[in-house]
Each structure stands twice: as structure tokens, then as C-alpha cells.
C-alpha positions in Angstrom: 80.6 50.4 -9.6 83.0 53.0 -11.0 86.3 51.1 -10.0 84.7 48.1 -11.8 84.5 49.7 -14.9 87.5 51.3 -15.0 89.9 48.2 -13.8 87.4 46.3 -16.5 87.9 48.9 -18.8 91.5 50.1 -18.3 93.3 47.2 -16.6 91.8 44.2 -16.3 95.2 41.9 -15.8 97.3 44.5 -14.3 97.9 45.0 -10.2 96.1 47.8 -9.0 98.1 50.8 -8.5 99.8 52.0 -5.0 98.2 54.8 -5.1 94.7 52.8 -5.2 95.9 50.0 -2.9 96.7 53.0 0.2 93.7 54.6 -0.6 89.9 54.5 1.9 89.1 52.2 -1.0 91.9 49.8 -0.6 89.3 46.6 1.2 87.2 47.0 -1.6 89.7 46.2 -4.5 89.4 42.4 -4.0 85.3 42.8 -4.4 85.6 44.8 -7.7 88.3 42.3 -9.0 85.5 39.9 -8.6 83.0 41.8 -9.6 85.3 42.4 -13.3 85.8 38.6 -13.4 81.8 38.3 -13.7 80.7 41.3 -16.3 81.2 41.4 -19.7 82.5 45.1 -20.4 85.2 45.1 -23.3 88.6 46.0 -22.7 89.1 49.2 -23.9 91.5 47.6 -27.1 88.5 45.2 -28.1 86.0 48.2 -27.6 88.3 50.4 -29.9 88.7 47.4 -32.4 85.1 46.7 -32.6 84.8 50.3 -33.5 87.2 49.8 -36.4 90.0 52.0 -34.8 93.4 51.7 -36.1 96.4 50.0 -34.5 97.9 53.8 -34.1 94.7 55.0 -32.4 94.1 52.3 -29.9 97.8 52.5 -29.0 97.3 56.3 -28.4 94.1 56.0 -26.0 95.4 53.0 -24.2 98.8 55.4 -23.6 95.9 58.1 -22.2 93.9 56.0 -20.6 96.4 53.9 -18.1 94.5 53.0 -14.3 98.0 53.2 -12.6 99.2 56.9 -13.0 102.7 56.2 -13.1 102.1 54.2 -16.4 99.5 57.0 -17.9 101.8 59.4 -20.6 101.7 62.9 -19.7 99.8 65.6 -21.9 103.6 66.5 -23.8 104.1 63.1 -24.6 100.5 62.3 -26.0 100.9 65.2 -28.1 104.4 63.6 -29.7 102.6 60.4 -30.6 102.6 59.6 -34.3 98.5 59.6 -33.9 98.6 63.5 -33.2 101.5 64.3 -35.4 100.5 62.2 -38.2 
């Protein structure tokens, strides 16, 4: 239920990560893609939009809140963004 969300939420049309393909959960990644093809959660830009947030803010939680880790900015580059420093 969890990974739904968050590849729903976080990822919907990127690969899962490596990290999450050599993990126990690995046989169950092609269930939850399937699963996400069939809800109706927002992405996390139209939930943000639909919530008025500004094109700076939705690029600064969409930075934060990557499913692949490698792609996710560390804490000293969030707090360089233009949203915090602004």
C-alpha cells in the first residue's frame, strides 16, 4: 500500500530505483506499478498546484521528495534553493 502511494505520489513515470529493485520487495514492484495505473492519487506537482503552490515551491518539494535517492537533493542543497533563500 505504502509503495503505491509513494511511486503514485513521487514517481509515477520514472524506473524504480536500484536500491528498491535489490530490495525483499523487489517481486512486488510490478503489482504496485499496476496497482498506481488503477488509483487516482495526484502527483505530488498536481496536488501542490491544486493547492495553489508556486512554481518555486513545487520545484523545491519535488527536489525533497525524489523515490530514487540518488536523484533526492541533500539537506545543504535544499537549503541553497531560491525557495529557502528567497
Amino acid at each position: 500500500m505504502y509503495l503505491t502511494k509513494m511511486k503514485r505520489l513521487f514517481g509515477l513515470n520514472n524506473p524504480w530505483p536500484d536500491a528498491f529493485l535489490k530490495s525483499d520487495c523487489a517481486d512486488d514492484l510490478g503489482l504496485v506499478d499496476s496497482l498506481v495505473a488503477q488509483t487516482k492519487t495526484p502527483s505530488l506537482e498536481c496536488f501542490l498546484a491544486s493547492r495553489n503552490g508556486s512554481e518555486v515551491e513545487i520545484d523545491f518539494a519535488t527536489r525533497m521528495l525524489q523515490i530514487d535517492p540518488t536523484k533526492r537533493w541533500t539537506a545543504e542543497q535544499l537549503l541553497s534553493h531560491r525557495w529557502v533563500t528567497s
